[in-house]
Gaussian input, Z-matrix of N, CA and C with variables (Angstrom, degrees):
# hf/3-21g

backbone

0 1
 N
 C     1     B1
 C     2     B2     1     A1
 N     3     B3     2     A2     1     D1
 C     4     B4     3     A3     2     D2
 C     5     B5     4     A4     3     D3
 N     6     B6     5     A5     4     D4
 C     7     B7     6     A6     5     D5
 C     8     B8     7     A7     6     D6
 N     9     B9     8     A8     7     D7
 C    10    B10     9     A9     8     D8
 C    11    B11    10    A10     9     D9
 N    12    B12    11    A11    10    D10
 C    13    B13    12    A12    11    D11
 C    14    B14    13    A13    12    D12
 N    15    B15    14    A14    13    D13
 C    16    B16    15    A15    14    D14
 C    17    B17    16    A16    15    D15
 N    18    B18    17    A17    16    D16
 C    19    B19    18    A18    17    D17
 C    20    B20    19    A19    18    D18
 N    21    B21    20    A20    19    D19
 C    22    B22    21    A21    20    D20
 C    23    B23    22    A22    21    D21
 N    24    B24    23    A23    22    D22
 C    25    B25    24    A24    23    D23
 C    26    B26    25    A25    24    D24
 N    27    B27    26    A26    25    D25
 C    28    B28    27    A27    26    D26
 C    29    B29    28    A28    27    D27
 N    30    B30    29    A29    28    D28
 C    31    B31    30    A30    29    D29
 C    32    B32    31    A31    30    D30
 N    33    B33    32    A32    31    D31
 C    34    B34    33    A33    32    D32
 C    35    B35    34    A34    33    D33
 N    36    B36    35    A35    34    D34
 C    37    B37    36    A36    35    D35
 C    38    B38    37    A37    36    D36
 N    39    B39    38    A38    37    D37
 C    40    B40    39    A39    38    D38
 C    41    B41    40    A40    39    D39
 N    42    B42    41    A41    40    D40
 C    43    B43    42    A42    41    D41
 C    44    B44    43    A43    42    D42
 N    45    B45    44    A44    43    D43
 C    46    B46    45    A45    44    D44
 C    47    B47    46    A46    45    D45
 N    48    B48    47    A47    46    D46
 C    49    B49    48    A48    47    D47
 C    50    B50    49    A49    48    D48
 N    51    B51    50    A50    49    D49
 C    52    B52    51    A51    50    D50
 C    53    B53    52    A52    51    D51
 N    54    B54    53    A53    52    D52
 C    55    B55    54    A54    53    D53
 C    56    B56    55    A55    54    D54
 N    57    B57    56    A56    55    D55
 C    58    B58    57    A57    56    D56
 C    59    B59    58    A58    57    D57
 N    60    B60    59    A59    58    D58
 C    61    B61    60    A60    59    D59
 C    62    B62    61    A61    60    D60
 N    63    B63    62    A62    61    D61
 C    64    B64    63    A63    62    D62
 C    65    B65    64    A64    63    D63
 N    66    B66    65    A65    64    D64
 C    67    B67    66    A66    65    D65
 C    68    B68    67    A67    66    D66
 N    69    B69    68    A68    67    D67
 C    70    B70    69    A69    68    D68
 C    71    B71    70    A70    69    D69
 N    72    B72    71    A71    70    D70
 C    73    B73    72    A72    71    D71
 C    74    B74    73    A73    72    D72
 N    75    B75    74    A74    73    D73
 C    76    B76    75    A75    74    D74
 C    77    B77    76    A76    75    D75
 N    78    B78    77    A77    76    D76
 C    79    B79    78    A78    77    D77
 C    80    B80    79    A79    78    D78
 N    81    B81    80    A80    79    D79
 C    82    B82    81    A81    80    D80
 C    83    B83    82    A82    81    D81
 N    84    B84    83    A83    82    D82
 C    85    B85    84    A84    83    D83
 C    86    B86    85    A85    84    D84
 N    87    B87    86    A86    85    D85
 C    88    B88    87    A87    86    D86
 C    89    B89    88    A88    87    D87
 N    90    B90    89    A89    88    D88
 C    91    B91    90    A90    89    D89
 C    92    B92    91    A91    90    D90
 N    93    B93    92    A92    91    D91
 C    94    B94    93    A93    92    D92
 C    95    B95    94    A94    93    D93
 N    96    B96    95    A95    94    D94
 C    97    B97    96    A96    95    D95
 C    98    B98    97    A97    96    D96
 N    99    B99    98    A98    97    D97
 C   100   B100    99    A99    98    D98
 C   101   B101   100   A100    99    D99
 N   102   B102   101   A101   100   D100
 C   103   B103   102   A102   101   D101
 C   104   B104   103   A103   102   D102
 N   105   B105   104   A104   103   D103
 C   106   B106   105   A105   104   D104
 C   107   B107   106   A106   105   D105
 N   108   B108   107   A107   106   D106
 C   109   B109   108   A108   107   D107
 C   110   B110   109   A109   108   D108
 N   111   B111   110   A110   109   D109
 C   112   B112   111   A111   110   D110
 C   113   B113   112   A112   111   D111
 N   114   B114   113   A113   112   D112
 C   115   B115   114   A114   113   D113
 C   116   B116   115   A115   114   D114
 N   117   B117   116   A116   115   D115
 C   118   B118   117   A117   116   D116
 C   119   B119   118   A118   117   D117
 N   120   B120   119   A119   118   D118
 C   121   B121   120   A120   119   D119
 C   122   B122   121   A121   120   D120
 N   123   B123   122   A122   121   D121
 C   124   B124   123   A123   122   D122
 C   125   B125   124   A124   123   D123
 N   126   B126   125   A125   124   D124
 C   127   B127   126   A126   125   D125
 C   128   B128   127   A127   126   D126
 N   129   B129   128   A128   127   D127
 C   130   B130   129   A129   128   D128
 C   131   B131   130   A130   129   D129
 N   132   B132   131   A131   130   D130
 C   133   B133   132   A132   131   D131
 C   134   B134   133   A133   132   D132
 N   135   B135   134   A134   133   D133
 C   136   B136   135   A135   134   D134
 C   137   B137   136   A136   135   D135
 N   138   B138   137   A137   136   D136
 C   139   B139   138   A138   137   D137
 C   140   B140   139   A139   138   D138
 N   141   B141   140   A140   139   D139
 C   142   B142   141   A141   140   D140
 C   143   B143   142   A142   141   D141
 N   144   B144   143   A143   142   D142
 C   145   B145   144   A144   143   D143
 C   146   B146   145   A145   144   D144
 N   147   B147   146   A146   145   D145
 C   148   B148   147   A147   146   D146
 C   149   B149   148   A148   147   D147
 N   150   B150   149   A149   148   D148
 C   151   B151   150   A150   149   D149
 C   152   B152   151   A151   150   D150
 N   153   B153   152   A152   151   D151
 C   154   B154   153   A153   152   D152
 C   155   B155   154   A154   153   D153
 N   156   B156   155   A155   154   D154
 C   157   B157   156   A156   155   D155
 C   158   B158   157   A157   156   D156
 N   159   B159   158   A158   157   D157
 C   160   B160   159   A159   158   D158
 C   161   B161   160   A160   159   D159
 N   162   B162   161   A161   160   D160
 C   163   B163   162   A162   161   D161
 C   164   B164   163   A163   162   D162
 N   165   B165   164   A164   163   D163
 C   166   B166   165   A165   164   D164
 C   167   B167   166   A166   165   D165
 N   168   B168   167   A167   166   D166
 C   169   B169   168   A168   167   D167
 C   170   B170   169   A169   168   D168
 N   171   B171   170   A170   169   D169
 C   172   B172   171   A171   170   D170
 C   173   B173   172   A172   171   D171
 N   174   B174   173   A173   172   D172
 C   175   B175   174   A174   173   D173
 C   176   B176   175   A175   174   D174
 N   177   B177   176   A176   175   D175
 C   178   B178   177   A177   176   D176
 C   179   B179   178   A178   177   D177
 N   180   B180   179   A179   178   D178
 C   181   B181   180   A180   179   D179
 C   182   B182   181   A181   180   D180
 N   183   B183   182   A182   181   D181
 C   184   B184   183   A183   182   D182
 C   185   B185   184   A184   183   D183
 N   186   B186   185   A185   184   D184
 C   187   B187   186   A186   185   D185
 C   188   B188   187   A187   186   D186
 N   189   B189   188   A188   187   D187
 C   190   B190   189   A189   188   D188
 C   191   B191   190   A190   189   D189
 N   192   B192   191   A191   190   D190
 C   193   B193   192   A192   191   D191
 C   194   B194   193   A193   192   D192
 N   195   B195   194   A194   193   D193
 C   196   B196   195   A195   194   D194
 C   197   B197   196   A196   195   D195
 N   198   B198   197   A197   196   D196
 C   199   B199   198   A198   197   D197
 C   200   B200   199   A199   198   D198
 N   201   B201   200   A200   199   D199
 C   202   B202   201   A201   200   D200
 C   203   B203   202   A202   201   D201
 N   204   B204   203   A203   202   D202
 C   205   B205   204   A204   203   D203
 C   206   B206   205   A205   204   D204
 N   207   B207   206   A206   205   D205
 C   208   B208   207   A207   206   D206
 C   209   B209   208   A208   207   D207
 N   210   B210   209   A209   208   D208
 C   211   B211   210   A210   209   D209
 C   212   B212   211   A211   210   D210
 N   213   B213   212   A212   211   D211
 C   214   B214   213   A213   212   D212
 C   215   B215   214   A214   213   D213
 N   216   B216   215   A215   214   D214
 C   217   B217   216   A216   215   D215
 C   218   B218   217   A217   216   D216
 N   219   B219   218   A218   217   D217
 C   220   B220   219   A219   218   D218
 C   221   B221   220   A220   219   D219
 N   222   B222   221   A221   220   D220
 C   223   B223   222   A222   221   D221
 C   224   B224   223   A223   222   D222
 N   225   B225   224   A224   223   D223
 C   226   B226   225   A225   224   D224
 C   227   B227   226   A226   225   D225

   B1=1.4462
   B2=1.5251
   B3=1.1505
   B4=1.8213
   B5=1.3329
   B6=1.1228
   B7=1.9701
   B8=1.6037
   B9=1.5083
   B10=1.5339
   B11=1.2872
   B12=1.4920
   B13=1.6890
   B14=1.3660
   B15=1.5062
   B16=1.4454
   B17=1.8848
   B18=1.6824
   B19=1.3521
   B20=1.3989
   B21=1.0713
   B22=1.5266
   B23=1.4072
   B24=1.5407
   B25=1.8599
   B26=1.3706
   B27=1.6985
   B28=1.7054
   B29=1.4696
   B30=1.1647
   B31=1.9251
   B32=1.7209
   B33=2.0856
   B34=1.7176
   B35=1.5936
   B36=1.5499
   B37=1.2567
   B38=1.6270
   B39=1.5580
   B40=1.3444
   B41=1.4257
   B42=1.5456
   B43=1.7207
   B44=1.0733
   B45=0.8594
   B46=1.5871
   B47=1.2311
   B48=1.3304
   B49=1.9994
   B50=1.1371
   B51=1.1673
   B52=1.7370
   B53=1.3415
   B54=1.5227
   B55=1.3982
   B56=1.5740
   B57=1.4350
   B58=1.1189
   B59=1.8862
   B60=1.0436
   B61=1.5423
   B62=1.3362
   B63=1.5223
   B64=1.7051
   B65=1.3173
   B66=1.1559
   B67=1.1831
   B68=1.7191
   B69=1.7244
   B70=1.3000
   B71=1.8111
   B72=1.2251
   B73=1.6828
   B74=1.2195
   B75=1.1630
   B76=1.4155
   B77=1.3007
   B78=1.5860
   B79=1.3895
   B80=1.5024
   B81=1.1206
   B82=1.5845
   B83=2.1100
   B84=1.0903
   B85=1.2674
   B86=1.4408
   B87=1.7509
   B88=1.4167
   B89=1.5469
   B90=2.0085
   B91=1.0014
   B92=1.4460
   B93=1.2019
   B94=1.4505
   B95=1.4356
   B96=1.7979
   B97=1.7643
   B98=1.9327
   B99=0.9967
   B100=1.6310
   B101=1.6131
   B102=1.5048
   B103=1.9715
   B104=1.3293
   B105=1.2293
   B106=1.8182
   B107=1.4684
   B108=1.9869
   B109=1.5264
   B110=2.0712
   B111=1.1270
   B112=1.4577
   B113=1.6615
   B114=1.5039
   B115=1.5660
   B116=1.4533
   B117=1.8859
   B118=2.1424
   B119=1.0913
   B120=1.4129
   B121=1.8884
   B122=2.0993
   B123=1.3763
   B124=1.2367
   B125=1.8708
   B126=1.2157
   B127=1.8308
   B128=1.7789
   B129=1.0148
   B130=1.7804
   B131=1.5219
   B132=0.8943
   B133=1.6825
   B134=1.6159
   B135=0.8351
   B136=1.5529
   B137=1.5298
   B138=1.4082
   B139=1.7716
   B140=1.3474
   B141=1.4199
   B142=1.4024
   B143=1.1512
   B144=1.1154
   B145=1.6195
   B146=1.3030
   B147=1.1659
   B148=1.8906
   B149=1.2874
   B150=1.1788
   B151=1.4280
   B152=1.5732
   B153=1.0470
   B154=1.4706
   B155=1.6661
   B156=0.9901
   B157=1.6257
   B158=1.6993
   B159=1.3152
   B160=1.4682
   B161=1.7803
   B162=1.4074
   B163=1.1860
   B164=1.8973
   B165=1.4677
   B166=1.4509
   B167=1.2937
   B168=1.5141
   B169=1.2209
   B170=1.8769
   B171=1.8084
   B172=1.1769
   B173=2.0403
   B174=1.2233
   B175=1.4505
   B176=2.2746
   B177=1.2369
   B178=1.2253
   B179=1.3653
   B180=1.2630
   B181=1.4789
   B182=1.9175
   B183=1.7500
   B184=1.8237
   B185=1.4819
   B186=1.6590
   B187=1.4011
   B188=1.3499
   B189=1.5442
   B190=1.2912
   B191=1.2225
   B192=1.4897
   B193=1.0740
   B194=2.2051
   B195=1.2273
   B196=1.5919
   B197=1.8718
   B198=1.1717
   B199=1.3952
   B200=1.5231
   B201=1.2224
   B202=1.7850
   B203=1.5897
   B204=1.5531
   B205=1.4560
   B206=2.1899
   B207=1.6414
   B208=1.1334
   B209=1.4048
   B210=1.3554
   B211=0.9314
   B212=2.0717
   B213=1.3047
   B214=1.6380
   B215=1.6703
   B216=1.2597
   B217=1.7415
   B218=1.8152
   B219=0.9149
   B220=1.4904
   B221=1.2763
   B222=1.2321
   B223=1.6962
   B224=1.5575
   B225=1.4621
   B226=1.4597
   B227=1.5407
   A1=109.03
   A2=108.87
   A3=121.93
   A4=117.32
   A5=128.47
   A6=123.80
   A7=100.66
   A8=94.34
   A9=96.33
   A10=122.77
   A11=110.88
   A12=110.97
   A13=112.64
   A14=105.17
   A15=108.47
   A16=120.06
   A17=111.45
   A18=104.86
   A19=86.61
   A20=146.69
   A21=154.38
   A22=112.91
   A23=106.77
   A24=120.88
   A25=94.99
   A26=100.64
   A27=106.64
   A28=102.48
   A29=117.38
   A30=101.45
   A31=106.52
   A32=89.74
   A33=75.23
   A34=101.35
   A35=139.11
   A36=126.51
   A37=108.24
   A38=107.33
   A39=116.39
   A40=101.70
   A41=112.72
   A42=107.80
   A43=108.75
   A44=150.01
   A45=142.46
   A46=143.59
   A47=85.21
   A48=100.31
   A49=122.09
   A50=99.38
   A51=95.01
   A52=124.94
   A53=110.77
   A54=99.05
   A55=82.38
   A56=149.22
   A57=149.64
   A58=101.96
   A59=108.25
   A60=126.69
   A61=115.58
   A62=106.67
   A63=106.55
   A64=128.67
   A65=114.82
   A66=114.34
   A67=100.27
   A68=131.52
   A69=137.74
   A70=92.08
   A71=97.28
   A72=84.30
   A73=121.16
   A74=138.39
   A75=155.33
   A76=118.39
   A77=113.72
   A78=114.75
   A79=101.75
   A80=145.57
   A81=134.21
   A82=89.51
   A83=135.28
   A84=103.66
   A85=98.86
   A86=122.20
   A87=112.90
   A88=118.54
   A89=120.91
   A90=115.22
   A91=105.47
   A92=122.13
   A93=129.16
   A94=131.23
   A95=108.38
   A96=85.27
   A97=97.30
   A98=84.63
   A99=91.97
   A100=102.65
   A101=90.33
   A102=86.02
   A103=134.91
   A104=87.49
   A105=131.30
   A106=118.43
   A107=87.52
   A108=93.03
   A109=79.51
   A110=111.96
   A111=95.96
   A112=109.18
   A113=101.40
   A114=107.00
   A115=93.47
   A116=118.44
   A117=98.40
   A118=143.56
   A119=91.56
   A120=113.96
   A121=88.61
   A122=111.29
   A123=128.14
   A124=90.89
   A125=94.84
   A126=109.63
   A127=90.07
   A128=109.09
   A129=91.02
   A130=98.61
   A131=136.47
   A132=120.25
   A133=91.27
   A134=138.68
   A135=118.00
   A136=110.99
   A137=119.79
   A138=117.95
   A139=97.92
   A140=151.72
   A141=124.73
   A142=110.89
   A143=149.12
   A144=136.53
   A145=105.89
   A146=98.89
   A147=100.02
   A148=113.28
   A149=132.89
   A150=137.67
   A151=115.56
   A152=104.83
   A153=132.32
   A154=113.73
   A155=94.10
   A156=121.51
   A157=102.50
   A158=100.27
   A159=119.66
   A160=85.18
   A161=130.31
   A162=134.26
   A163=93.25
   A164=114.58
   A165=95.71
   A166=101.74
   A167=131.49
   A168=109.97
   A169=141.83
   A170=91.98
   A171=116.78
   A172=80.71
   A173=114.28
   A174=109.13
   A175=86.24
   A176=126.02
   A177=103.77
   A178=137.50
   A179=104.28
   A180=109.59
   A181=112.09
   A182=78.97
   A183=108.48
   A184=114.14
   A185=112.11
   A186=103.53
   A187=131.21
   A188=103.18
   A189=128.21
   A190=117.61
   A191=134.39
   A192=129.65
   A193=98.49
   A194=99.16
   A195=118.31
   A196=96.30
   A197=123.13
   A198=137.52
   A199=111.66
   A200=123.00
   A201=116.72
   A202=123.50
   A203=101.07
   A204=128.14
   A205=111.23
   A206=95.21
   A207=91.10
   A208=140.52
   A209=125.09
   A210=120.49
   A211=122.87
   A212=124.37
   A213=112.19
   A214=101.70
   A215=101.01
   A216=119.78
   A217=118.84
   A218=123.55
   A219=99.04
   A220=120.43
   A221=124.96
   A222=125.59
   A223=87.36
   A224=92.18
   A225=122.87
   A226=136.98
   D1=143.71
   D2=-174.78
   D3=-73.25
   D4=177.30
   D5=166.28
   D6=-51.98
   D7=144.96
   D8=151.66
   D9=-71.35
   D10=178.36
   D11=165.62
   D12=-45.87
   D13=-67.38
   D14=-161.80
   D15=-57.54
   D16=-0.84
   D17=-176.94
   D18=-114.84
   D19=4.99
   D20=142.56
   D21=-44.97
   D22=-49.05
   D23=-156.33
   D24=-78.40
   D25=-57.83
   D26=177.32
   D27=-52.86
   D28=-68.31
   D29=-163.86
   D30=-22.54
   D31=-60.43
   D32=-156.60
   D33=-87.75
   D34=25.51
   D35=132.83
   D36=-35.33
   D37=-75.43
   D38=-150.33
   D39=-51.67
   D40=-41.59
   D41=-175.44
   D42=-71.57
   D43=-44.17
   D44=161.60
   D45=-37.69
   D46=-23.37
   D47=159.24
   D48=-107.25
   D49=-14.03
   D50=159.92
   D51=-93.40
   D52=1.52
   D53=171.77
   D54=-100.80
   D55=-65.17
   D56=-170.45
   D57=-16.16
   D58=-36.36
   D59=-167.00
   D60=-80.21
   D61=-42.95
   D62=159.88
   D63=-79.42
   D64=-28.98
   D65=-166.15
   D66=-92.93
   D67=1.06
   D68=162.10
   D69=-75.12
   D70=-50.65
   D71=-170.60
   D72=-61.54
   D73=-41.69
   D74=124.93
   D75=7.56
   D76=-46.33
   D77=-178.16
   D78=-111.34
   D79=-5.20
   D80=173.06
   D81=-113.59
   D82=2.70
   D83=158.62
   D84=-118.08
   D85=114.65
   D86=-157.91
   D87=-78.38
   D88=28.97
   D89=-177.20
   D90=-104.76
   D91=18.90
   D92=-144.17
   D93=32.54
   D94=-138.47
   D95=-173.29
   D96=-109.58
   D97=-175.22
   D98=-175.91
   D99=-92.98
   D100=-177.62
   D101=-170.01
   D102=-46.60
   D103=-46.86
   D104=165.27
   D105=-20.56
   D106=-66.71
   D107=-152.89
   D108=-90.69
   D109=6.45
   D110=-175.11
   D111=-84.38
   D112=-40.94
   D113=-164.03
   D114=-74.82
   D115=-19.96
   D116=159.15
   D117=-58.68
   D118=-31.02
   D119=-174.29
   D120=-63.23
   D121=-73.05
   D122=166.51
   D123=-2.41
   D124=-81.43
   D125=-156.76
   D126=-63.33
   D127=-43.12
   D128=-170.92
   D129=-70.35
   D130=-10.22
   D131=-170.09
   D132=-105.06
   D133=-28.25
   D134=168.79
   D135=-80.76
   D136=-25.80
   D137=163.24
   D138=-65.39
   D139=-57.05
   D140=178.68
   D141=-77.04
   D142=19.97
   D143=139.80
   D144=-61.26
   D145=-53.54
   D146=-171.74
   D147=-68.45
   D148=-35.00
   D149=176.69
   D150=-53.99
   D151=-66.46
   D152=138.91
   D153=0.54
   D154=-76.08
   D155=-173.40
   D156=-55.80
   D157=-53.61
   D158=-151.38
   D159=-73.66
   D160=-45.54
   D161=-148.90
   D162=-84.44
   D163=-42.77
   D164=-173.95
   D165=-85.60
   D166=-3.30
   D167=159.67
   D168=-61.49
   D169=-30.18
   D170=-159.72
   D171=-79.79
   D172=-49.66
   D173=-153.04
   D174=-73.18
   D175=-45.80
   D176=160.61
   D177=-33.70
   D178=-37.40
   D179=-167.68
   D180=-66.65
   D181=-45.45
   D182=176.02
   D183=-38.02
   D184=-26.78
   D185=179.69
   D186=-81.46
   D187=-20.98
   D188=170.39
   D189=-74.29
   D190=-13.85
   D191=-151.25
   D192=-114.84
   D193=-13.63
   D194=-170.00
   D195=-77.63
   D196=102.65
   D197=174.58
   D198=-76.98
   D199=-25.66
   D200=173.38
   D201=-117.32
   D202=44.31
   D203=162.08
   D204=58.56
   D205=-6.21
   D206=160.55
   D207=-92.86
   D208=163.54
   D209=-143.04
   D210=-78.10
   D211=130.59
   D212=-151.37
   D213=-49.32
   D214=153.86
   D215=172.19
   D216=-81.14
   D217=117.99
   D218=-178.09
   D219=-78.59
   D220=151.16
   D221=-155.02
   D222=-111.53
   D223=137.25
   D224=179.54
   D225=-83.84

């Protein structure tokens, strides 16, 4: 069995503040970021694609998986 939601949400919590985090630095130091922190931003935005991906898949899947036509619960 795959991650749950909730280690889905956290992942892309965590990525999200860390790009939120570069890209603040980015804009209050007006030289932007260095190579470094550029080719991360790079890697974090294709890790939240996938996260992303992975999460509306999982909540797609959720609909299929609901046997008494009501509507899925979100897992906590």
């Amino acid at each position: 069995m795959g991650p749950t939601s909730r280690a889905i949400t956290d992942r892309l919590a965590t990525l999200l503040d860390e790009e939120h985090d570069l890209r603040t630095r980015a804009l209050h130091h007006g030289g932007g970021l260095s190579d470094t922190e550029q080719a991360r931003l790079r890697k974090l935005e294709d890790e939240l694609d996938a996260v992303m991906r992975l999460l509306e898949q999982r909540r797609a899947l959720s609909v299929f998986d609901d046997n008494d036509g009501a509507a899925p619960a979100d897992e906590n």
